[in-house]
C-alpha positions in Angstrom: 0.0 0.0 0.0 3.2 2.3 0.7 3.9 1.7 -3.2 0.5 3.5 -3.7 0.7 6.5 -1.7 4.0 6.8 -3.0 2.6 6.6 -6.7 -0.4 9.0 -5.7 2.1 11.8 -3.9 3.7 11.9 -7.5 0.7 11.8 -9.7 -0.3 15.3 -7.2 2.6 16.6 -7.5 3.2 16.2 -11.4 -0.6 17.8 -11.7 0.4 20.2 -9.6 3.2 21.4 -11.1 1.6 21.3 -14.6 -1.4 23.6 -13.5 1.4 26.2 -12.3 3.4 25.7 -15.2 -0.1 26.8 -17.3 -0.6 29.4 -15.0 3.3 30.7 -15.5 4.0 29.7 -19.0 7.2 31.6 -19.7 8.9 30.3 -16.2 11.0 27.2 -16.5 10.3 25.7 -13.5 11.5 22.3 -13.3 10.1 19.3 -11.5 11.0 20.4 -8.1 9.2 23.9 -6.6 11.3 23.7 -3.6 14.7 24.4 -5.9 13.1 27.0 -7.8 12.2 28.6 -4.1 15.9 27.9 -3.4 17.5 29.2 -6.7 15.1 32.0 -6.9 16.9 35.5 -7.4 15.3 38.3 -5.3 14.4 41.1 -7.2 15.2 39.7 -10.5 11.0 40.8 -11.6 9.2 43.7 -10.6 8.2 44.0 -7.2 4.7 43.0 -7.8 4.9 40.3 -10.2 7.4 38.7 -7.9 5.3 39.0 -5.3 2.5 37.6 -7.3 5.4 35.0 -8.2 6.7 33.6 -5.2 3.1 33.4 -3.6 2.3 30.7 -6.8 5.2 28.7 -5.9 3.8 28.9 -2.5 0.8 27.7 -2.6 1.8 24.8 -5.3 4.4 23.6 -2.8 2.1 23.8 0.1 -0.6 21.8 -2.0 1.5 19.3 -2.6 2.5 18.5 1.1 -1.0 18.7 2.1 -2.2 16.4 -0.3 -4.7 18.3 -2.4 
C-alpha cells in the first residue's frame, strides 16, 4: 500500500506542477518547486509580479504536502 501512496504523492505533484506551469508559461520551472524557491533570485522581476510569483510557488508547494 506504501507503493500506492508513493505513486499518488507523484501523480499530485506532477498535476500540480503542470497547473502552475499553465498558469506561468514563460517560467522554466522544473520538476521540483522547492529548488526554484531555493535558486530564486530576489528582485530579479518587478516587485509585484514577484510577489505575485513567489506566492504561486507557495501555494503549489504547500498543495503538494497537504495532499490536495
Amino acid at each position: 500500500m506504501r507503493r500506492d501512496s508513493a505513486h499518488g504523492d507523484e501523480e499530485l505533484a506532477a498535476r500540480v506542477c503542470s497547473e502552475l506551469s499553465a498558469d506561468l508559461p514563460d517560467e522554466d520551472l522544473g520538476e521540483c518547486l522547492s529548488d526554484v524557491m531555493d535558486l530564486y533570485r530576489m528582485g530579479s522581476k518587478p516587485r509585484c509580479e514577484e510577489a505575485e510569483y513567489l506566492g504561486m510557488v507557495r501555494e503549489a508547494i504547500e498543495r503538494i504536502e497537504e495532499g490536495n
